[in-house]
Short mmCIF file of the C-alpha atoms (twelve columns), coordinates in Angstrom:
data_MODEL
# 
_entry.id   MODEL 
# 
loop_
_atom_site.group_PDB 
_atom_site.id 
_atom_site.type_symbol 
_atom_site.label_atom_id 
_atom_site.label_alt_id 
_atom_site.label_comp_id 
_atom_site.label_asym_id 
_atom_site.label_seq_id 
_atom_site.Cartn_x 
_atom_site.Cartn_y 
_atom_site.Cartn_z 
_atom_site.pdbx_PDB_model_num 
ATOM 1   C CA . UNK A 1   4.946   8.735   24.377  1 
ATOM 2   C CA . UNK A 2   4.924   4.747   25.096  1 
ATOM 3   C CA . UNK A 3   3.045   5.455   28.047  1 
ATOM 4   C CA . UNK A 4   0.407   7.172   26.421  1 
ATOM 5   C CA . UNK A 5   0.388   4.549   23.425  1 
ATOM 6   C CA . UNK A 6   0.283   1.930   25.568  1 
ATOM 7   C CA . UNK A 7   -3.294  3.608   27.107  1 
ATOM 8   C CA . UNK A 8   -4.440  4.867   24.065  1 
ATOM 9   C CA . UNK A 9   -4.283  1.382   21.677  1 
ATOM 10  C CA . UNK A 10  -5.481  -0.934  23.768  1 
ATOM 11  C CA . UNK A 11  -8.696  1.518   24.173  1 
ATOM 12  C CA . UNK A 12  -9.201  1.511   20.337  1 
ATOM 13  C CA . UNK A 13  -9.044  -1.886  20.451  1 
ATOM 14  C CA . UNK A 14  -11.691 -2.225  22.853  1 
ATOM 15  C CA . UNK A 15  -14.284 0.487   21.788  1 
ATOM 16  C CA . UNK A 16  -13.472 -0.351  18.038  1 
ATOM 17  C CA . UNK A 17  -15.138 2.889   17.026  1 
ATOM 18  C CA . UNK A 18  -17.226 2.845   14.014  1 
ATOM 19  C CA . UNK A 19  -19.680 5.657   12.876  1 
ATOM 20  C CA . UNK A 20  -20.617 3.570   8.920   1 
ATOM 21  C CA . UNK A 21  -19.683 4.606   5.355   1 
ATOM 22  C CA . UNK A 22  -18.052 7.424   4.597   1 
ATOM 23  C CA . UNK A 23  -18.726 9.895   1.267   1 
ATOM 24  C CA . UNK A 24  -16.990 12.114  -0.653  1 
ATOM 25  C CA . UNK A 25  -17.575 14.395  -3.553  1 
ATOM 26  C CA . UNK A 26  -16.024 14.068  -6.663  1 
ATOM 27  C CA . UNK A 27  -13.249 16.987  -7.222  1 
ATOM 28  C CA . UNK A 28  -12.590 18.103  -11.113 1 
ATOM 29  C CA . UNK A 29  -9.357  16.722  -12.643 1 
ATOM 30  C CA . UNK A 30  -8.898  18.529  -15.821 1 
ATOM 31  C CA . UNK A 31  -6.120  20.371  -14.228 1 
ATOM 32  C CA . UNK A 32  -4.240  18.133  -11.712 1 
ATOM 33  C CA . UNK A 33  -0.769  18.894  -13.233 1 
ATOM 34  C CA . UNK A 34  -0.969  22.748  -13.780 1 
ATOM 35  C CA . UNK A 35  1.714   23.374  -11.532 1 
ATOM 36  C CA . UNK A 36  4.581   21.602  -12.870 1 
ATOM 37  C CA . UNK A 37  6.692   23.173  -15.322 1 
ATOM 38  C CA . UNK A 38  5.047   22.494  -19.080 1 
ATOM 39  C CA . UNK A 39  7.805   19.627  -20.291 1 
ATOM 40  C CA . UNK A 40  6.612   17.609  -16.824 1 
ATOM 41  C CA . UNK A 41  3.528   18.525  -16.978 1 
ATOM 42  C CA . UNK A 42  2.998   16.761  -20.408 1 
ATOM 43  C CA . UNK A 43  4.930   13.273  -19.127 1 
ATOM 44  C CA . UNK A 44  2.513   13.761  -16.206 1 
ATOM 45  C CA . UNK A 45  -0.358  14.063  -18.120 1 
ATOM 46  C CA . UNK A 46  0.878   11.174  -20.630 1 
ATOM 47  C CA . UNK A 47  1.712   8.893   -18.276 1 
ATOM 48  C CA . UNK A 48  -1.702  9.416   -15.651 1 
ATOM 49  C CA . UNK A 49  -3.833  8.928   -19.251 1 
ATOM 50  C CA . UNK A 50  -2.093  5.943   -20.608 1 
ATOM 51  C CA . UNK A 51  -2.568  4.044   -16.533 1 
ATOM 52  C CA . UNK A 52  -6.270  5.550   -17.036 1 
ATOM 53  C CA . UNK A 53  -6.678  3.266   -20.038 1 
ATOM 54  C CA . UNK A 54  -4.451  0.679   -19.324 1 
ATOM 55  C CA . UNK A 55  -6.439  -0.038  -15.825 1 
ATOM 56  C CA . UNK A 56  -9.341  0.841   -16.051 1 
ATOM 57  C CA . UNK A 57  -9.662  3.844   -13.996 1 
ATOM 58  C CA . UNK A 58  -12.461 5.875   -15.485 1 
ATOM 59  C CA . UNK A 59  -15.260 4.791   -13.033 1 
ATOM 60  C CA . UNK A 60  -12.421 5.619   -9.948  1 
ATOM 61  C CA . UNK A 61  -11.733 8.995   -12.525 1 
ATOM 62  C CA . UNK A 62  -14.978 10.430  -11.829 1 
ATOM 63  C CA . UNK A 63  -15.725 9.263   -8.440  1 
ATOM 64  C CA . UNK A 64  -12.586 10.602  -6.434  1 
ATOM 65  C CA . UNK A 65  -11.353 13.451  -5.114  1 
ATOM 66  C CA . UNK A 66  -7.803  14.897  -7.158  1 
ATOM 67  C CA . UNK A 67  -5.344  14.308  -4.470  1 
ATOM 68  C CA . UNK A 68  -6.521  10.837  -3.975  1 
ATOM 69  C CA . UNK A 69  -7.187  10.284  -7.553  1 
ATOM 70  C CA . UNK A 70  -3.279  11.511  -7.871  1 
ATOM 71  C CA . UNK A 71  -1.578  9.504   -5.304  1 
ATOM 72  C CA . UNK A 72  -3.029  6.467   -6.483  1 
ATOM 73  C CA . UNK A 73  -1.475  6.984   -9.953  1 
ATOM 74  C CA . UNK A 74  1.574   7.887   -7.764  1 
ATOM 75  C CA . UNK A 75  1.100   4.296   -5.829  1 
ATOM 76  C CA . UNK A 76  -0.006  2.249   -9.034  1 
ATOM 77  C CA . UNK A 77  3.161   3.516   -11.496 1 
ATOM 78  C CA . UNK A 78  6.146   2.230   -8.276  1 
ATOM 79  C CA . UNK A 79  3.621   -1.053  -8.263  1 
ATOM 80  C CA . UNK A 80  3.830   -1.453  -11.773 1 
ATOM 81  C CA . UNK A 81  7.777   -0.744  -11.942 1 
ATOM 82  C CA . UNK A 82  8.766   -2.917  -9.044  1 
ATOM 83  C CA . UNK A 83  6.796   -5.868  -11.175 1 
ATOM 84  C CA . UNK A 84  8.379   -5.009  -14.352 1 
ATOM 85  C CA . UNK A 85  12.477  -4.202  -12.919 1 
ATOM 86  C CA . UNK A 86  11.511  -7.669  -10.741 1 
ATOM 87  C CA . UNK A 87  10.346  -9.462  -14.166 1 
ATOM 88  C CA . UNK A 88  7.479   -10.302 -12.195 1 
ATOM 89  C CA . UNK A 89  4.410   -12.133 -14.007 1 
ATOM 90  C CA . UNK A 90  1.373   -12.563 -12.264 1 
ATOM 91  C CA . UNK A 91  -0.783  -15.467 -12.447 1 
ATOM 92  C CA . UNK A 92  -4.479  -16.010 -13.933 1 
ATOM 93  C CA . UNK A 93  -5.519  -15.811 -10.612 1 
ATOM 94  C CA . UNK A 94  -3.877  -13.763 -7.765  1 
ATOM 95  C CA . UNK A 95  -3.759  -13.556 -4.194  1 
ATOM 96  C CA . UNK A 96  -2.273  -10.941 -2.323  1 
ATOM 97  C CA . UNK A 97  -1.954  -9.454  1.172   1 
ATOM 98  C CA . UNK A 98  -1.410  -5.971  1.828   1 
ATOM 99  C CA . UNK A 99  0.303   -5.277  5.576   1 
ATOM 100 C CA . UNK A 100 -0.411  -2.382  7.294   1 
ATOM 101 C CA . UNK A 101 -2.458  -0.423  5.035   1 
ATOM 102 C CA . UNK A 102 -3.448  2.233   7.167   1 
ATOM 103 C CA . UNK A 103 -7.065  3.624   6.007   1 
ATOM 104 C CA . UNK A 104 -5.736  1.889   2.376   1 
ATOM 105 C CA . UNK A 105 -6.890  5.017   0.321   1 
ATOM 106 C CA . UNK A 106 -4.626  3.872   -2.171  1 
ATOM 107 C CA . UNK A 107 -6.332  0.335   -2.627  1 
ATOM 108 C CA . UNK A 108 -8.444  1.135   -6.093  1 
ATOM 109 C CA . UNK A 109 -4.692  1.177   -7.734  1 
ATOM 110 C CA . UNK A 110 -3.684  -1.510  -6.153  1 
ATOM 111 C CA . UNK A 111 -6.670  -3.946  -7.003  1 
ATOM 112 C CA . UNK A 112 -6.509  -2.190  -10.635 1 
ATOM 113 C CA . UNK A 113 -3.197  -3.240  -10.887 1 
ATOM 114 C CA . UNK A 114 -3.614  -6.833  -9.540  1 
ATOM 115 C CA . UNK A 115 -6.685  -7.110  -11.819 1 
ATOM 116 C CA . UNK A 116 -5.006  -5.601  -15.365 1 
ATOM 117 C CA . UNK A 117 -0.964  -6.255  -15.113 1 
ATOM 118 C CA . UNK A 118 -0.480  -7.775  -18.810 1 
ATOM 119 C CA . UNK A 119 -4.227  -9.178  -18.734 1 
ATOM 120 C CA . UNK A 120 -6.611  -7.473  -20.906 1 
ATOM 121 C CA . UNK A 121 -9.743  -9.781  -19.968 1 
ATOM 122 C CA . UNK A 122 -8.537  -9.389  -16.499 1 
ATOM 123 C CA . UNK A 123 -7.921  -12.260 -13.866 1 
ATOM 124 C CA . UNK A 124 -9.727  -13.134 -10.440 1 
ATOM 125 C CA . UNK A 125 -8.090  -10.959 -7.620  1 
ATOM 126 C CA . UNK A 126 -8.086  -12.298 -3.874  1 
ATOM 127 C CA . UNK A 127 -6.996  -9.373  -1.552  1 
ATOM 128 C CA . UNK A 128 -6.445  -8.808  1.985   1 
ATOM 129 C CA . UNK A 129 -5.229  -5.867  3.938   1 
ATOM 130 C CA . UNK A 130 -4.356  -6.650  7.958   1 
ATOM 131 C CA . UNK A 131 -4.194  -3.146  9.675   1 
ATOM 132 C CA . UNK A 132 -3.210  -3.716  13.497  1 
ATOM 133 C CA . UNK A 133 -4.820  -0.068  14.326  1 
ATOM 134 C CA . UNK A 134 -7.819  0.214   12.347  1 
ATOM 135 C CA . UNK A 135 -10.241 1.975   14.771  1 
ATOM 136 C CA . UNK A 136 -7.936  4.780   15.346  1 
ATOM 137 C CA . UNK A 137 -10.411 7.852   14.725  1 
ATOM 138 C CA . UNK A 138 -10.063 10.639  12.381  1 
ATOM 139 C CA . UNK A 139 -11.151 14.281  12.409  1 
ATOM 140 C CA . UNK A 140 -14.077 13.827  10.618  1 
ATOM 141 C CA . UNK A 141 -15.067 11.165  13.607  1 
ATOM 142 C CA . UNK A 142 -14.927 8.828   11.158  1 
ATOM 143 C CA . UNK A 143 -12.354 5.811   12.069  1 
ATOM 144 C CA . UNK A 144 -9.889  4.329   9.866   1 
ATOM 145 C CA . UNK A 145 -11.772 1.039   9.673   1 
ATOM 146 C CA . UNK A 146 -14.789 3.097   8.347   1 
ATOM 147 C CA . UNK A 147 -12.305 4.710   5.508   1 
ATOM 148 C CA . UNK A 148 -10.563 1.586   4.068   1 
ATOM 149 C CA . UNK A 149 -14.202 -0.026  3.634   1 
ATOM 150 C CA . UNK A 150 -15.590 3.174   1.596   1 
ATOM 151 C CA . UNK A 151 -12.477 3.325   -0.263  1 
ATOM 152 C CA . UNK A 152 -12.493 -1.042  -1.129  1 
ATOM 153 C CA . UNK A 153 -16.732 -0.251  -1.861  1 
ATOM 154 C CA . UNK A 154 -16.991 -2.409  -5.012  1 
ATOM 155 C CA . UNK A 155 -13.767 -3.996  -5.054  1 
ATOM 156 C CA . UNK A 156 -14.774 -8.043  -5.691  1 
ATOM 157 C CA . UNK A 157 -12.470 -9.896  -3.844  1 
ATOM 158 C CA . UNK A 158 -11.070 -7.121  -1.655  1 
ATOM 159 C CA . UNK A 159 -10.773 -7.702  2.548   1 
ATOM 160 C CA . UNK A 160 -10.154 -5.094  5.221   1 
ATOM 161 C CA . UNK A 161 -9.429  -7.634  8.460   1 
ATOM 162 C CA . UNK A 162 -8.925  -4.897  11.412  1 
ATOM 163 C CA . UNK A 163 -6.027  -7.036  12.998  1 
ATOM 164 C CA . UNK A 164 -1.907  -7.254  12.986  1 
ATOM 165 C CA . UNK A 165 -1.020  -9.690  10.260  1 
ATOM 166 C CA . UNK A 166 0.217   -13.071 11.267  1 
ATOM 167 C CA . UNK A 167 2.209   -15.981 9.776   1 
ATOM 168 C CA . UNK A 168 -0.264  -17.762 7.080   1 
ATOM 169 C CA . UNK A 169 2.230   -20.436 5.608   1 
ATOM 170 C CA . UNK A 170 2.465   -20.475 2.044   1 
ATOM 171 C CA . UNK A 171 -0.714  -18.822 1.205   1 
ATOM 172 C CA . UNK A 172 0.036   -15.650 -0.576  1 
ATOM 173 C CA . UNK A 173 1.110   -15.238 -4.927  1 
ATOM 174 C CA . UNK A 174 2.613   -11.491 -3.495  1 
ATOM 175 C CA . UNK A 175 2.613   -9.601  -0.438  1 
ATOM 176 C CA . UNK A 176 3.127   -5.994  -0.171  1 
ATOM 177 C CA . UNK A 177 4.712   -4.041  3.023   1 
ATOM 178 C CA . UNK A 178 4.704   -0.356  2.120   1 
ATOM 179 C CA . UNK A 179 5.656   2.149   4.241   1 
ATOM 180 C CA . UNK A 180 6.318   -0.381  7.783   1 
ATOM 181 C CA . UNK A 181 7.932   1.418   10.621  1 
ATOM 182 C CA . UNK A 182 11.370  -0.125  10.696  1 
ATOM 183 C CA . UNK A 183 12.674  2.368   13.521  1 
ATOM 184 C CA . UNK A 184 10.874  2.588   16.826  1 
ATOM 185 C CA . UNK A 185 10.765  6.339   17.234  1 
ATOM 186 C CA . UNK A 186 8.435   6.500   14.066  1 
ATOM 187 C CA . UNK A 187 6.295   3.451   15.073  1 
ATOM 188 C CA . UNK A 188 5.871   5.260   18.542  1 
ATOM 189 C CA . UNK A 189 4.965   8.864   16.401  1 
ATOM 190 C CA . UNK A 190 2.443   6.718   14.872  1 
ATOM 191 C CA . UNK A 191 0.452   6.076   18.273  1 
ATOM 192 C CA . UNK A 192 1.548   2.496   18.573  1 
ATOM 193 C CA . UNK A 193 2.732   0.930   21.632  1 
ATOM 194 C CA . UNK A 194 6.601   -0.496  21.957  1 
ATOM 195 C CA . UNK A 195 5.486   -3.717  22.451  1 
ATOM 196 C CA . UNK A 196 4.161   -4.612  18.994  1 
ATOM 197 C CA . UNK A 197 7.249   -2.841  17.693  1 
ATOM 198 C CA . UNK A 198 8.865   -5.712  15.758  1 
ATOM 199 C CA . UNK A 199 10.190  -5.520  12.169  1 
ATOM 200 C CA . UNK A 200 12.116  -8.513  12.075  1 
ATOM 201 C CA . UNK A 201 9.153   -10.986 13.089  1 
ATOM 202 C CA . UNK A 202 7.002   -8.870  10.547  1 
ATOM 203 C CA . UNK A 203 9.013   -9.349  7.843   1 
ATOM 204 C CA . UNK A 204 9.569   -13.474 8.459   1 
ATOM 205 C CA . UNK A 205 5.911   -13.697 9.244   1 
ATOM 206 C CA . UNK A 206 5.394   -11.987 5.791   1 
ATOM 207 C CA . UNK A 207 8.109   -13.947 3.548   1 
ATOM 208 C CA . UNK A 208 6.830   -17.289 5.461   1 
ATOM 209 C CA . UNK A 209 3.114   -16.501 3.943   1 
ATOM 210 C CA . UNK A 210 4.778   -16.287 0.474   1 
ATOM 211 C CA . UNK A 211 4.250   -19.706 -1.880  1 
ATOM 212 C CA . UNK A 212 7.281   -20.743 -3.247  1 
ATOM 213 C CA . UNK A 213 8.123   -18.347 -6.139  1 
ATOM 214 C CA . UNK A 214 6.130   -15.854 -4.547  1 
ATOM 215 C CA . UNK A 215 6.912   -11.734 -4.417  1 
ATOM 216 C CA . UNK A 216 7.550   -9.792  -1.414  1 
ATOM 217 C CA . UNK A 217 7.153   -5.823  -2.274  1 
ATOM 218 C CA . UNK A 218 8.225   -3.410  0.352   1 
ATOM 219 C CA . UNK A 219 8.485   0.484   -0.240  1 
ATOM 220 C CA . UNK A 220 10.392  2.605   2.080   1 
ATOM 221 C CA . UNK A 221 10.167  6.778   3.033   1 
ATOM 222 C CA . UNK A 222 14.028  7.543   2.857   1 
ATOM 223 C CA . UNK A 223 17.667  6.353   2.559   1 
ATOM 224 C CA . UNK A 224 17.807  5.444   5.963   1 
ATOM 225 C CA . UNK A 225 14.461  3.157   5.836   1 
ATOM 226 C CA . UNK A 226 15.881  1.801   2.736   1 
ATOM 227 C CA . UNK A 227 18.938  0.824   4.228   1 
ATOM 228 C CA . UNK A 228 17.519  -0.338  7.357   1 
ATOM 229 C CA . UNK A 229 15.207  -2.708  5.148   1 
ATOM 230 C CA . UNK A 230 17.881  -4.282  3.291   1 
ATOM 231 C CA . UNK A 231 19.965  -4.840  6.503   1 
ATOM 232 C CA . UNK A 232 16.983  -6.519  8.124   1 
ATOM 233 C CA . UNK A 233 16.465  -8.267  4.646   1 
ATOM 234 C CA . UNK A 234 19.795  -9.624  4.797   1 
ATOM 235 C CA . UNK A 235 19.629  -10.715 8.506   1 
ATOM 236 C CA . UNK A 236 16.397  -12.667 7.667   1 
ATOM 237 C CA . UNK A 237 17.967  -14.499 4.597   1 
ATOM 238 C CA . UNK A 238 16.431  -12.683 2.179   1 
ATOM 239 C CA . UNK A 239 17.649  -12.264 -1.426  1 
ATOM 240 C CA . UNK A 240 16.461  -9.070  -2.702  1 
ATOM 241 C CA . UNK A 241 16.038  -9.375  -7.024  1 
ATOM 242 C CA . UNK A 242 16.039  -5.657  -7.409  1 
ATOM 243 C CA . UNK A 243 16.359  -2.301  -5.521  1 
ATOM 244 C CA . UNK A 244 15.530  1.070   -6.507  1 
ATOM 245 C CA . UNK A 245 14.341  4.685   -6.175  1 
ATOM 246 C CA . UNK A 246 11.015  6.025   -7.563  1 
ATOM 247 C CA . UNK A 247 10.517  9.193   -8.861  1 
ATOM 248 C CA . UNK A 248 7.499   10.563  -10.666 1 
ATOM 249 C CA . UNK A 249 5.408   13.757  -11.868 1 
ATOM 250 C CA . UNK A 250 2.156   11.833  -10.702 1 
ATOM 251 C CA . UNK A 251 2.984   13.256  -7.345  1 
ATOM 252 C CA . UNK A 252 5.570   14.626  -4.813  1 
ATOM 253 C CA . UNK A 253 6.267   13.902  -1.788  1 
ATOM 254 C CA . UNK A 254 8.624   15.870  0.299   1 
ATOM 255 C CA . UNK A 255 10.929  12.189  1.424   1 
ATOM 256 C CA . UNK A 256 11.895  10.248  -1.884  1 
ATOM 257 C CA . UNK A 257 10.322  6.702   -2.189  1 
ATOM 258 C CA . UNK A 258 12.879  3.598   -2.358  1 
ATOM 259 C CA . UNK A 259 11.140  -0.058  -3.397  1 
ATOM 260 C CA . UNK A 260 12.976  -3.612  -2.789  1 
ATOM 261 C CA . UNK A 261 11.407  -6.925  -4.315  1 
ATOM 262 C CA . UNK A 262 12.200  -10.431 -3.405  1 
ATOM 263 C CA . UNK A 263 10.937  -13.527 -4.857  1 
ATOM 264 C CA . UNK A 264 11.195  -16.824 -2.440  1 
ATOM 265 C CA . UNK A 265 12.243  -19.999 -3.197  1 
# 
């Protein structure tokens, strides 16, 4: 598999495949709980209408497909806990990076949430997602590059840079890391060569970006990612404010979701 990774990523790379915007049609939502059991079905249905109102989702309501429009509910409610068990308040003015986003389908909750967390006028959002394998190409020919930037369309402030994030001293208010490959054999699965397999430096180069009171958020697929994050927390130095699993009706996935914030000096 490394051998094939190692031919494969450095061709992406190279060819950077990009075939422009891409567009989807809007899916009806009236119905995006039916098939959980009535009592979850109505905290489901709560909770997705009160994040509607609270961040202003309505334009992203009727422009979205329902799985998408789900699983960033799903991605926006663990945000918003890991800020409120952290005691986390965000500035007037934010600026955040986002590692390893993949095709960042979930980035309309995420810049809703940097944009609305306890400000009702709002505040002036900065954001920047580093994907190391953006031109990897999808079934629809489209590449991954191409999704992210029809997903951020609109988004002021928002930055897709197609490249592995690197140490940026002291620049970043929070910085997210969800889902990182903390054991080879799923970084490999993932069509990435074994040479850019490194956690550790990862998660320095990510906590030395940090300002000083600044959040790290990282969200893990699994008890064993979990743990394997907190060890490699703890060999870094890290102090980790607050651990936890998230659960919700706004979406299932078949691995439960663990979330660890630390604030830095």
């Amino acid at each position: 598999m490394n051998l094939r990774n190692g031919a494969d990523y450095p061709l992406r790379q190279f060819f950077r495949w990009r075939k422009g915007e891409v567009r989807w049609k809007n899916e009806p939502k009236e119905a995006l709980f039916a098939d959980l059991p009535m009592p979850e079905r109505q905290i489901a249905e709560q909770t997705a209408q009160a994040l509607r109102d609270t961040y202003q989702l309505d334009a992203f309501y009727h422009h979205s497909r329902a799985r998408i429009y789900c699983e960033n509910l799903y991605y926006l409610a663990l945000l918003e806990t890991a800020l409120r068990k952290a005691q986390l308040h965000l500035g007037e003015t934010i600026t955040c990076a986002d590692v390893g986003p993949s095709d960042w389908f979930y980035v309309p909750a995420l810049y809703a949430l940097l944009r609305w967390y306890e400000a009702p006028q709002g505040r002036k959002v900065t954001l920047h997602g580093y994907e190391r394998d953006a031109f990897r190409v999808y079934a629809d020919f489209h590449s991954r590059y191409d999704h992210a930037l029809s997903y951020l369309r609109g988004l002021e402030g928002v930055t897709y840079f197609p490249q592995a994030f690197e140490t940026q001293p002291q620049q970043f208010d929070l910085i997210l890391m969800l889902f990182p490959f903390v054991f080879l054999e799923d970084h490999l699965r993932w069509g990435l060569p074994k040479n850019t397999f490194q956690p550790a430096a990862l998660l320095c180069a990510a906590w030395e970006s940090l300002k000083p009171k600044g959040s790290l958020v990282i969200a893990n697929q699994g008890f064993a990612e979990h743990k394997e994050q907190e060890r490699l927390l703890g060999e870094a130095a890290i102090p980790i404010r607050t651990a936890f699993r998230f659960d919700s009706p706004l979406f299932r996935y078949a691995i439960d979701r663990y979330v660890l914030v630390a604030i830095h000096p």
